[in-house]
PDB file with SEQRES, HELIX, SHEET and CRYST1 records, atoms N, CA, C and O in Angstrom:
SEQRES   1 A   73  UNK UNK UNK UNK UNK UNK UNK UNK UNK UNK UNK UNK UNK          
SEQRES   2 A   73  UNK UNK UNK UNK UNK UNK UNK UNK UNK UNK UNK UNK UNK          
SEQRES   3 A   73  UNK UNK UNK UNK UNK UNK UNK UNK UNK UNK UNK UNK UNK          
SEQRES   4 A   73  UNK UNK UNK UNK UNK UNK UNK UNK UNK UNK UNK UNK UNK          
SEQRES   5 A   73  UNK UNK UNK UNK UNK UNK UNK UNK UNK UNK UNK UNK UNK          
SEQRES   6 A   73  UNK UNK UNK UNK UNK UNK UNK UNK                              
HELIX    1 AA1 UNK A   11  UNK A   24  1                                  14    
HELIX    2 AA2 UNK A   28  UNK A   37  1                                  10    
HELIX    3 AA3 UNK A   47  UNK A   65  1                                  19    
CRYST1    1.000    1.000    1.000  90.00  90.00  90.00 P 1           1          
ATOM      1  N   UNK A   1       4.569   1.868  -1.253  1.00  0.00           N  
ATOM      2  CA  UNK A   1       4.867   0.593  -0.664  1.00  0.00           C  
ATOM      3  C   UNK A   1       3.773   0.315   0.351  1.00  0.00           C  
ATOM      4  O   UNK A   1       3.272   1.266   0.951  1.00  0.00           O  
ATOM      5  N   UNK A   2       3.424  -0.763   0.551  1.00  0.00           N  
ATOM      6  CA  UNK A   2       2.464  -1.344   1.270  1.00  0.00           C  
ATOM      7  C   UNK A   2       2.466  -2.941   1.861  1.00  0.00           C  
ATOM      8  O   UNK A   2       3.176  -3.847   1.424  1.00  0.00           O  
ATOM      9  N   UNK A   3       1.451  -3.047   3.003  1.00  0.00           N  
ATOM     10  CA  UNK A   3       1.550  -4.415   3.102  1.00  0.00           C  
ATOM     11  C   UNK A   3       0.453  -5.364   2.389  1.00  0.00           C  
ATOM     12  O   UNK A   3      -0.646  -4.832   2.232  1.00  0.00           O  
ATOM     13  N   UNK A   4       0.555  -6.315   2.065  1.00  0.00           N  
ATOM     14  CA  UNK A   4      -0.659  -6.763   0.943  1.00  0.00           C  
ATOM     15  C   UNK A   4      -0.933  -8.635   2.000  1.00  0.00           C  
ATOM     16  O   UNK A   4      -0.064  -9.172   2.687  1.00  0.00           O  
ATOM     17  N   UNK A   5      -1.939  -9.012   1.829  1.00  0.00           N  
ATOM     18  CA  UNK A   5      -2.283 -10.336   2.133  1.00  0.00           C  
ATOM     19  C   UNK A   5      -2.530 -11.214   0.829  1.00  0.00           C  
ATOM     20  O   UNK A   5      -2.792 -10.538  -0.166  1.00  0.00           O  
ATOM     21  N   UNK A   6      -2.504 -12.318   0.682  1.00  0.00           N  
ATOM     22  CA  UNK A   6      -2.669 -13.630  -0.043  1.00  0.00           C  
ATOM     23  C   UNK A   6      -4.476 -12.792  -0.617  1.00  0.00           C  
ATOM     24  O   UNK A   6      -5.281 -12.184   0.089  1.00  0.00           O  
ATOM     25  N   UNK A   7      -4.550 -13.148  -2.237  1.00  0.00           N  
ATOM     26  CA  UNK A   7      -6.026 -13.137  -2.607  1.00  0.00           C  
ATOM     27  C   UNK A   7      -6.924 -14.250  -1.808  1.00  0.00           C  
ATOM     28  O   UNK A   7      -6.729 -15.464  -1.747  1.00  0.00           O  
ATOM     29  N   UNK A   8      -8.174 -13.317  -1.098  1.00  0.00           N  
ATOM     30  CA  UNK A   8      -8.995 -14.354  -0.834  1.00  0.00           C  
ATOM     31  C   UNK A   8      -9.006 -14.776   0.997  1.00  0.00           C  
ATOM     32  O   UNK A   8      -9.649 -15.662   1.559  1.00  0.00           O  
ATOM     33  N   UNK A   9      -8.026 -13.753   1.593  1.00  0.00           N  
ATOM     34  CA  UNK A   9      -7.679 -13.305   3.137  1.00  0.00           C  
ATOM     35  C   UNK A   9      -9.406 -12.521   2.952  1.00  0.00           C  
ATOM     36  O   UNK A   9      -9.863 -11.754   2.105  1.00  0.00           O  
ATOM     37  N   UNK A  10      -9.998 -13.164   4.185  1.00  0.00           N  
ATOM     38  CA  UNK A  10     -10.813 -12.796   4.284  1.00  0.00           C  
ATOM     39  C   UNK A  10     -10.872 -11.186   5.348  1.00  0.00           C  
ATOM     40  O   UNK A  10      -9.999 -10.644   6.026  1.00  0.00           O  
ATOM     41  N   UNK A  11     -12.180 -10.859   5.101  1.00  0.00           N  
ATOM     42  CA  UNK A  11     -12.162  -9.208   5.353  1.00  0.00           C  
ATOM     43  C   UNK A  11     -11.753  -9.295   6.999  1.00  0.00           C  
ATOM     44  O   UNK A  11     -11.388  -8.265   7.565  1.00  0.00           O  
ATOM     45  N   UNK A  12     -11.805 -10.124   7.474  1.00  0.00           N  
ATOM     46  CA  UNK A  12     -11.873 -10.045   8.729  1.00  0.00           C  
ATOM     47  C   UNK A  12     -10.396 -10.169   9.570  1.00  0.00           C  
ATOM     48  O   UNK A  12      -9.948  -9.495  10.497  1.00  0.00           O  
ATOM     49  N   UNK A  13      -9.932 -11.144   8.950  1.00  0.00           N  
ATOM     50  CA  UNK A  13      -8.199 -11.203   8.832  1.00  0.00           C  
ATOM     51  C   UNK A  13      -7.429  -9.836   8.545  1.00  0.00           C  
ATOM     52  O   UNK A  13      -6.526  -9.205   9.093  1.00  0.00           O  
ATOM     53  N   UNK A  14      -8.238  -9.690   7.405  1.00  0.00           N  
ATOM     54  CA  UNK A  14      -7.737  -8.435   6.733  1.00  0.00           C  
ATOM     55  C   UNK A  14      -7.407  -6.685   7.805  1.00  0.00           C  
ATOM     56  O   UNK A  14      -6.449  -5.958   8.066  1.00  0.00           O  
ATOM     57  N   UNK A  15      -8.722  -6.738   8.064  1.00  0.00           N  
ATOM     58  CA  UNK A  15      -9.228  -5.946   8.727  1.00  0.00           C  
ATOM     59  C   UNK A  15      -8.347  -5.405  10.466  1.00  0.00           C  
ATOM     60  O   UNK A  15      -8.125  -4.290  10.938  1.00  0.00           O  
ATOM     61  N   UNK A  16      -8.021  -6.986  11.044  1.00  0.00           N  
ATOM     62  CA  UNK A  16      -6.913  -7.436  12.482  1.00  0.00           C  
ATOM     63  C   UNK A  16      -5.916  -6.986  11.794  1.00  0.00           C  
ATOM     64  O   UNK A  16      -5.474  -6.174  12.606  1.00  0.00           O  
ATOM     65  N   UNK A  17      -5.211  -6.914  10.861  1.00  0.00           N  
ATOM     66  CA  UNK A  17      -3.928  -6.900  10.142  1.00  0.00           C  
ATOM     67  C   UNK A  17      -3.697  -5.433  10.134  1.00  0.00           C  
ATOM     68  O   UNK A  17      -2.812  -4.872  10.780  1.00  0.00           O  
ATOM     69  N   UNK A  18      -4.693  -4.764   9.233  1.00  0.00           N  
ATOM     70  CA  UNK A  18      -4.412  -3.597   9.801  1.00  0.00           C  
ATOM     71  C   UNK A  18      -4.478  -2.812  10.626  1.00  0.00           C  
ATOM     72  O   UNK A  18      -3.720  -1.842  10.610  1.00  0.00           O  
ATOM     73  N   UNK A  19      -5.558  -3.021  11.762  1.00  0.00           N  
ATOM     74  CA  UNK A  19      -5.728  -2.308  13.328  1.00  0.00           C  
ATOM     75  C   UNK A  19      -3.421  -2.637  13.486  1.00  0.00           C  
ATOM     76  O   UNK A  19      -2.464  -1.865  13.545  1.00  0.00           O  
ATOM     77  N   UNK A  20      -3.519  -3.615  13.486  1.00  0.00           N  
ATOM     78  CA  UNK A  20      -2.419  -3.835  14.286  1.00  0.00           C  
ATOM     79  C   UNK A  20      -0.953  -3.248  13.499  1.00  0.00           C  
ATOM     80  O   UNK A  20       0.048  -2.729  13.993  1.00  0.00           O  
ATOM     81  N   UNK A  21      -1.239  -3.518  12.317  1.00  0.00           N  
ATOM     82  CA  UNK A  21       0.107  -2.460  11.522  1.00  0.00           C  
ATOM     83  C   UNK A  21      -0.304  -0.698  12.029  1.00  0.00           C  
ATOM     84  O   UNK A  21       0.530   0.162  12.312  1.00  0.00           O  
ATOM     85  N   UNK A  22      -1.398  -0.576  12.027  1.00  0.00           N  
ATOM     86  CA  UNK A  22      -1.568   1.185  12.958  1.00  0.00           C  
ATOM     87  C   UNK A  22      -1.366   1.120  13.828  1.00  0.00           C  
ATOM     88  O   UNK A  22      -1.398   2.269  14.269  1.00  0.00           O  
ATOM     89  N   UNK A  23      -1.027   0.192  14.874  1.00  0.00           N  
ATOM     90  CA  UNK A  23      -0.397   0.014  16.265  1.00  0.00           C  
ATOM     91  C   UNK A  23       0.763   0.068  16.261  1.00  0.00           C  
ATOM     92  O   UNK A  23       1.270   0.373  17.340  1.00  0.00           O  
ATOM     93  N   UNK A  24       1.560  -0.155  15.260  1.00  0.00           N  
ATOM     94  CA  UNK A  24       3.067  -0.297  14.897  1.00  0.00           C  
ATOM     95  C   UNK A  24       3.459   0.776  14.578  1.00  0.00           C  
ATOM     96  O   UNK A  24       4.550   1.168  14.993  1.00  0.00           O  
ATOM     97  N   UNK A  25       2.479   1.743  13.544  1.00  0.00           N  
ATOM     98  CA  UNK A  25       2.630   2.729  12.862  1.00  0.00           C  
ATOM     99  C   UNK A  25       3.006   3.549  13.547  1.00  0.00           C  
ATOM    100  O   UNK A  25       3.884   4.340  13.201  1.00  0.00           O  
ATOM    101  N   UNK A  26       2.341   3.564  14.873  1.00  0.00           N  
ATOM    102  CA  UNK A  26       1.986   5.019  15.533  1.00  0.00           C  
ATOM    103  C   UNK A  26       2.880   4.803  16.461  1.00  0.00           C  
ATOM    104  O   UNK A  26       2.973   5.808  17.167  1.00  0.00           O  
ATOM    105  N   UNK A  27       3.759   3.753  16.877  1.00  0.00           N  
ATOM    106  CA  UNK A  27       4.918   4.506  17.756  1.00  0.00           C  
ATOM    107  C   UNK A  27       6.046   5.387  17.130  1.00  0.00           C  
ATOM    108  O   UNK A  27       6.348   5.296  15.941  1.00  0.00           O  
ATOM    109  N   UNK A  28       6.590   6.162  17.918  1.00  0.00           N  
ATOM    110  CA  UNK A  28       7.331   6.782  17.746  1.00  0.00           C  
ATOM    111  C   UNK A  28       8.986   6.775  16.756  1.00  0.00           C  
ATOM    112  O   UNK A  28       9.617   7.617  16.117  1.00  0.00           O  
ATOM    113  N   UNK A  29       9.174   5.196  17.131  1.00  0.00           N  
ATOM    114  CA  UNK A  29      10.508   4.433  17.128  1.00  0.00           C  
ATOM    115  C   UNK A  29      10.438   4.262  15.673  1.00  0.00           C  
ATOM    116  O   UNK A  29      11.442   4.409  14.977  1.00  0.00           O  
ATOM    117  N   UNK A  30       9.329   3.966  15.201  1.00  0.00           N  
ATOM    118  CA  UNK A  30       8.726   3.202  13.814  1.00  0.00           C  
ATOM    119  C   UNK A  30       8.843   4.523  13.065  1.00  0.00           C  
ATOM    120  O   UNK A  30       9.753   4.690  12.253  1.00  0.00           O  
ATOM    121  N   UNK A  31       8.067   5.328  13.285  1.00  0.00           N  
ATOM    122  CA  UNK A  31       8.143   6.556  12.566  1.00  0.00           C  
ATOM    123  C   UNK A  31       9.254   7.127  12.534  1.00  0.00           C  
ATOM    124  O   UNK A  31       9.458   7.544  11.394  1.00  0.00           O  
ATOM    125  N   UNK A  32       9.948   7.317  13.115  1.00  0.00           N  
ATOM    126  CA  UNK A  32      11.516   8.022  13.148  1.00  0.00           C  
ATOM    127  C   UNK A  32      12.550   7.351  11.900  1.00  0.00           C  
ATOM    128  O   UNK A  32      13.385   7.983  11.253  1.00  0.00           O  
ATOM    129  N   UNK A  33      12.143   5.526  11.751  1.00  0.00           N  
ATOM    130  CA  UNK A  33      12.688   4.778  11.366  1.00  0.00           C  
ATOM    131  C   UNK A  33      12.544   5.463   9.707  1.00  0.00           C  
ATOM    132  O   UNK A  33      13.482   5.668   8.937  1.00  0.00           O  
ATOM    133  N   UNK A  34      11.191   5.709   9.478  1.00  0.00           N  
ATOM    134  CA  UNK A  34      10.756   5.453   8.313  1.00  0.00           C  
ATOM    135  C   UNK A  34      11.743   7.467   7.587  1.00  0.00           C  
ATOM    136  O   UNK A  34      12.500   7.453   6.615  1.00  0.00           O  
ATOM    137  N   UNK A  35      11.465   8.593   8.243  1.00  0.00           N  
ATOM    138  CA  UNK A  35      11.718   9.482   7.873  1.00  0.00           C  
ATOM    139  C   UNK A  35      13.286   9.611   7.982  1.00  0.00           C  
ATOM    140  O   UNK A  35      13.908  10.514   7.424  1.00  0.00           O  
ATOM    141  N   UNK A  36      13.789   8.760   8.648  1.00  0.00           N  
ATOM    142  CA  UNK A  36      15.148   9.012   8.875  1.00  0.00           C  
ATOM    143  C   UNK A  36      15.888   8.692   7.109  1.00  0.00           C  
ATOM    144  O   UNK A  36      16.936   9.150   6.653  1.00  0.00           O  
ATOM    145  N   UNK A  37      14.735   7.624   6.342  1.00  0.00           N  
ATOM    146  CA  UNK A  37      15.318   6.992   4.885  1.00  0.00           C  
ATOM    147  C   UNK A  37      14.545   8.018   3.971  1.00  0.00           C  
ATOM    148  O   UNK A  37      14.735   8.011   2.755  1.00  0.00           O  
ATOM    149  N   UNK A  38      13.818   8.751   4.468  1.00  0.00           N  
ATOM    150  CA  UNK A  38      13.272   9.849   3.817  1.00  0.00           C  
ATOM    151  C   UNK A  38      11.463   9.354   2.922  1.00  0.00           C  
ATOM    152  O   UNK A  38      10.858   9.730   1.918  1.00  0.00           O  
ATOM    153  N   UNK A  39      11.209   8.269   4.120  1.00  0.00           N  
ATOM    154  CA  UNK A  39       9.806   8.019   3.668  1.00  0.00           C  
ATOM    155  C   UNK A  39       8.842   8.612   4.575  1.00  0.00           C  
ATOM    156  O   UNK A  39       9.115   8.775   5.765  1.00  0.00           O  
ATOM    157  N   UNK A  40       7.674   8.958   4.045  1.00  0.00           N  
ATOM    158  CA  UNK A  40       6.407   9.516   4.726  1.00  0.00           C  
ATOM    159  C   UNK A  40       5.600   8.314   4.787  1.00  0.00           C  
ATOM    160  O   UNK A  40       5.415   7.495   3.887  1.00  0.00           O  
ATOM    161  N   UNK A  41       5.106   8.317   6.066  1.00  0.00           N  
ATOM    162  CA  UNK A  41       4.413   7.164   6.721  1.00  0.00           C  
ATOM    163  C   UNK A  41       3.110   7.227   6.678  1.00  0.00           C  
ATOM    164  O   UNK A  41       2.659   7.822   7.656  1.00  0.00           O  
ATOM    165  N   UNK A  42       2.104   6.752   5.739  1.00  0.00           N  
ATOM    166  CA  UNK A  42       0.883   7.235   5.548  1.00  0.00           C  
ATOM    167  C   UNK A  42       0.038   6.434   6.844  1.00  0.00           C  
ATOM    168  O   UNK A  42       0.565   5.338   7.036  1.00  0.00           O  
ATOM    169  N   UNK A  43      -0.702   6.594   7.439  1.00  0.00           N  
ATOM    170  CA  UNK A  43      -1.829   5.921   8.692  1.00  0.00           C  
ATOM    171  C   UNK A  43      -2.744   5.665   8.907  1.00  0.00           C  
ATOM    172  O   UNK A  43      -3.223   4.866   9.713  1.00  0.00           O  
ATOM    173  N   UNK A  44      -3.441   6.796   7.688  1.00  0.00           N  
ATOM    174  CA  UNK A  44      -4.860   7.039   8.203  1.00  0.00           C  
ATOM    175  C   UNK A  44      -5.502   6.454   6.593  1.00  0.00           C  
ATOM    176  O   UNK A  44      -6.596   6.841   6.182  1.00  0.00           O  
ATOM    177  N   UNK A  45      -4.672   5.533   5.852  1.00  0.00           N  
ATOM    178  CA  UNK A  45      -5.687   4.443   4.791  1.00  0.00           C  
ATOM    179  C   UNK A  45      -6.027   3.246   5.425  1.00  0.00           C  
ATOM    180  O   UNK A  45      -5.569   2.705   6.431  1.00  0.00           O  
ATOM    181  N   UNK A  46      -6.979   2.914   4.596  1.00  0.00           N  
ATOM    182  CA  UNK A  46      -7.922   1.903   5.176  1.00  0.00           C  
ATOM    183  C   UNK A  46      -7.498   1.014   3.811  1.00  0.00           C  
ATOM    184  O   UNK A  46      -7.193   1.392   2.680  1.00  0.00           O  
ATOM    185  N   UNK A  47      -7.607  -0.300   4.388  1.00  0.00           N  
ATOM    186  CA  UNK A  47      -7.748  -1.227   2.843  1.00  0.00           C  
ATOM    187  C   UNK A  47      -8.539  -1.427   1.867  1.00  0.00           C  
ATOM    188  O   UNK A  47      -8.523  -1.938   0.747  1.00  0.00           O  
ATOM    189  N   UNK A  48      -9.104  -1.002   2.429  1.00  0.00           N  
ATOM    190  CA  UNK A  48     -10.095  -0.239   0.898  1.00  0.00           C  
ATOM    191  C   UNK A  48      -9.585   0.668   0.220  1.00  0.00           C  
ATOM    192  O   UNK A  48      -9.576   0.505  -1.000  1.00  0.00           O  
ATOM    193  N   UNK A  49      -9.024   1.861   0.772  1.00  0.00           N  
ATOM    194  CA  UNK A  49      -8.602   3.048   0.361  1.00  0.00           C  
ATOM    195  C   UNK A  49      -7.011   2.424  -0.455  1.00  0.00           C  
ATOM    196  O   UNK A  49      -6.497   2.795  -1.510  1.00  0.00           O  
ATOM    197  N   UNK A  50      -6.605   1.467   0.439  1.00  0.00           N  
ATOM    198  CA  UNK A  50      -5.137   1.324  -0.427  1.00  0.00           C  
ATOM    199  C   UNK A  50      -5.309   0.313  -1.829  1.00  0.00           C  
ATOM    200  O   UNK A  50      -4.507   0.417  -2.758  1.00  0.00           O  
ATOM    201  N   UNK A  51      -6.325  -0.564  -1.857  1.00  0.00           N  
ATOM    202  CA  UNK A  51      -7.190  -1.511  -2.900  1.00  0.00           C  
ATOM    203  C   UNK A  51      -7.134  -0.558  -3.740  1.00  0.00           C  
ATOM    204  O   UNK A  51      -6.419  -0.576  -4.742  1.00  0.00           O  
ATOM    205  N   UNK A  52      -8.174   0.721  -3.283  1.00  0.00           N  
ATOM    206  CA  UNK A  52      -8.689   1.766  -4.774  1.00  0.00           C  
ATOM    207  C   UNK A  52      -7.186   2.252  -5.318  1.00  0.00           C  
ATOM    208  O   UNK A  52      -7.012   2.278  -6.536  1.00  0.00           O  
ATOM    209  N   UNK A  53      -6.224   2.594  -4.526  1.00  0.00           N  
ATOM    210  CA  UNK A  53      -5.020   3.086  -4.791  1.00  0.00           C  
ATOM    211  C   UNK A  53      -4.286   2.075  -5.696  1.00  0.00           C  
ATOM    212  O   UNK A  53      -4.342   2.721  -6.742  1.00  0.00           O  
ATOM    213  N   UNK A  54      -3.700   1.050  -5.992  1.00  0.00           N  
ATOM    214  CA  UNK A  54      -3.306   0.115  -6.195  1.00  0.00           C  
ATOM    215  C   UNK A  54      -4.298  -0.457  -7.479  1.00  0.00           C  
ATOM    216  O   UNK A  54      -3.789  -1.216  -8.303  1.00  0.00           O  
ATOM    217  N   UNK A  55      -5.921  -0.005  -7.623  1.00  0.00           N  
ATOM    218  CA  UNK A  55      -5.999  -0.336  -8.892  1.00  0.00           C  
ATOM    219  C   UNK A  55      -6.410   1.068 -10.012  1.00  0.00           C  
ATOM    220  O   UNK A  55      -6.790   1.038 -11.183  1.00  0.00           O  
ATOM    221  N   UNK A  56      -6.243   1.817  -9.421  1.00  0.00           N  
ATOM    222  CA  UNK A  56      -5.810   3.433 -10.244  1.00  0.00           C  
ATOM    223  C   UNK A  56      -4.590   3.484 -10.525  1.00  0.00           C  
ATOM    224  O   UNK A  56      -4.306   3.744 -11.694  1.00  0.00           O  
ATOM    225  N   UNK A  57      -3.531   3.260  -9.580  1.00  0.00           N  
ATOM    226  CA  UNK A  57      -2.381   3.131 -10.132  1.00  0.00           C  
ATOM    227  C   UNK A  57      -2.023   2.276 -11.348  1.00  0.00           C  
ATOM    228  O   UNK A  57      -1.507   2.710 -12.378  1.00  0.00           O  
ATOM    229  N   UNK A  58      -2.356   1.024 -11.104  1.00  0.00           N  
ATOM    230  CA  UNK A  58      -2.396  -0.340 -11.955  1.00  0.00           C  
ATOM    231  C   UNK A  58      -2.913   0.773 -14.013  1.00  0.00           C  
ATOM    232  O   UNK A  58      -2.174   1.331 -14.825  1.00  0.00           O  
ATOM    233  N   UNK A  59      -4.761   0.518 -13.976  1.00  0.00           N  
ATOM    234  CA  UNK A  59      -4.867   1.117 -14.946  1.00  0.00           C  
ATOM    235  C   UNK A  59      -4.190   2.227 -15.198  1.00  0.00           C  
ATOM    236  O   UNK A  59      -4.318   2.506 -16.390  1.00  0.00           O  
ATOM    237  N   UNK A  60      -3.606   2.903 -14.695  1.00  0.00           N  
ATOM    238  CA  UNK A  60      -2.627   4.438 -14.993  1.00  0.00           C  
ATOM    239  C   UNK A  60      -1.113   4.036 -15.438  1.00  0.00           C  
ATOM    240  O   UNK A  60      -0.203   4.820 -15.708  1.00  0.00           O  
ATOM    241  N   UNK A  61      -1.092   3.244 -15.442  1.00  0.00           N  
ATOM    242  CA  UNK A  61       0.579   3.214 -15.745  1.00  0.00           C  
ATOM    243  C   UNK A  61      -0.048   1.652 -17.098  1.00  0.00           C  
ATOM    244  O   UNK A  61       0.777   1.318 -17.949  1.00  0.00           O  
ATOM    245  N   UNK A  62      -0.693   1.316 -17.088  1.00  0.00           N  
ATOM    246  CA  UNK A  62      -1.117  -0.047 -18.079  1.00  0.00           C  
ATOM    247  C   UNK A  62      -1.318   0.944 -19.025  1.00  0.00           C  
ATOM    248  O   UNK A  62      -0.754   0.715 -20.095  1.00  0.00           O  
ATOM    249  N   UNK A  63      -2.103   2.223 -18.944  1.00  0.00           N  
ATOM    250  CA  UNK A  63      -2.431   2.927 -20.397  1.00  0.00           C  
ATOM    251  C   UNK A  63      -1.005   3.107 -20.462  1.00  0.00           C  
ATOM    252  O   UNK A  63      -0.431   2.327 -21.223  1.00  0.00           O  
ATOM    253  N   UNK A  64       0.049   4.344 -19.559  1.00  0.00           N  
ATOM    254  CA  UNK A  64       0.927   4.787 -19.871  1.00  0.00           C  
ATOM    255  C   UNK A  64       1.946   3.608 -21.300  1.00  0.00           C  
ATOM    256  O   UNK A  64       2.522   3.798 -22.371  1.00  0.00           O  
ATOM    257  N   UNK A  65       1.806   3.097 -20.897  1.00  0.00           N  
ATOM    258  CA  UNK A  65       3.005   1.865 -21.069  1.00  0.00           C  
ATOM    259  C   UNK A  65       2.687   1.256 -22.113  1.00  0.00           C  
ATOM    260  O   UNK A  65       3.535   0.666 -22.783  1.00  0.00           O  
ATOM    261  N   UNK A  66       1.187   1.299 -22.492  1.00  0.00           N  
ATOM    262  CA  UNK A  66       0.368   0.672 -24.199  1.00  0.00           C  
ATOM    263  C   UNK A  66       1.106   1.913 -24.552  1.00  0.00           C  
ATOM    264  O   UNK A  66       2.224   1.734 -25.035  1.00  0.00           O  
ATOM    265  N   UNK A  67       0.728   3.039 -24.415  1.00  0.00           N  
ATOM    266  CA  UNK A  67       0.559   4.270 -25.240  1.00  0.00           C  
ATOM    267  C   UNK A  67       2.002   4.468 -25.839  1.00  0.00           C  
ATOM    268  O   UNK A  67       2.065   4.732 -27.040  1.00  0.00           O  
ATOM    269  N   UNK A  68       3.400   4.346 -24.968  1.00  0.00           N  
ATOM    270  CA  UNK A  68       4.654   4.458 -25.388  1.00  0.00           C  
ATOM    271  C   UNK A  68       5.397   3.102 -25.900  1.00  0.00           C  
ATOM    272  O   UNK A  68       6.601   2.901 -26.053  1.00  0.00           O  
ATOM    273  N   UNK A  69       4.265   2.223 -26.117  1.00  0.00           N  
ATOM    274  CA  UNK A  69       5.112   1.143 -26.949  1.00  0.00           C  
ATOM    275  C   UNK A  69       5.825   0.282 -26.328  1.00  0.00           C  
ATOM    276  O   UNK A  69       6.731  -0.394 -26.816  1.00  0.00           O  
ATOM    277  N   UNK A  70       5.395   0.276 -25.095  1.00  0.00           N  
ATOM    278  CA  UNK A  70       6.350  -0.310 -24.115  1.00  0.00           C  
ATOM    279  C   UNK A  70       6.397  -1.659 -24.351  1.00  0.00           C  
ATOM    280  O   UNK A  70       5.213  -1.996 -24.390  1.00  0.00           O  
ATOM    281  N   UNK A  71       7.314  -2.950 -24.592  1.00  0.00           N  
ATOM    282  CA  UNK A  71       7.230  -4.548 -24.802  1.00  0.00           C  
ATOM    283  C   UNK A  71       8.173  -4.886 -24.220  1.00  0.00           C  
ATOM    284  O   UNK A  71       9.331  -4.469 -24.260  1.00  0.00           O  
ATOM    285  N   UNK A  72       7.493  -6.023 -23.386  1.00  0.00           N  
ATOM    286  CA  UNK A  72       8.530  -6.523 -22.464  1.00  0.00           C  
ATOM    287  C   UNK A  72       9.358  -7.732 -23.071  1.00  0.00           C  
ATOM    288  O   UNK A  72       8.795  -8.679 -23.621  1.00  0.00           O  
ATOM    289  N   UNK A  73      10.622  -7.642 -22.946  1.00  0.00           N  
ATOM    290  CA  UNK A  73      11.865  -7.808 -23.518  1.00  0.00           C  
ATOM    291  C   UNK A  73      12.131  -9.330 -22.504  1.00  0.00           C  
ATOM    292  O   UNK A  73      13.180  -9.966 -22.608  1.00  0.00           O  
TER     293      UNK A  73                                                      
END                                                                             
């Protein structure tokens, strides 16, 4: 799970968005919140790093899903 902006948020927008969700991240209150539902709070990606994530994932589950015949109903 992640936070995502509109295509075409420029890098710079982009960029304020996340300084400030790692400002959020890193209190205490926030984090407690997240492990208490049994999620791990990742911090240290960059939007780049979550971009590359998000389109490895994407092609990885697009083969999966040709390969088993998958058709959406």
């Amino acid at each position: 799970m992640g936070i995502l902006a509109p295509a075409r948020t420029s890098p710079e927008i982009v960029d304020y968005l996340a300084r400030e969700m790692a400002k959020v991240a890193a209190q205490p209150e926030f984090r407690e919140r997240f492990e208490r539902v049994g999620l791990d709070l990742v911090t240290d990606s960059s939007p780049a790093a979550f971009a590359a994530y998000i389109k490895s994932e994407t092609e990885n589950w697009s083969r999966q899903i040709k390969a088993a015949g998958i058709q959406p109903e």
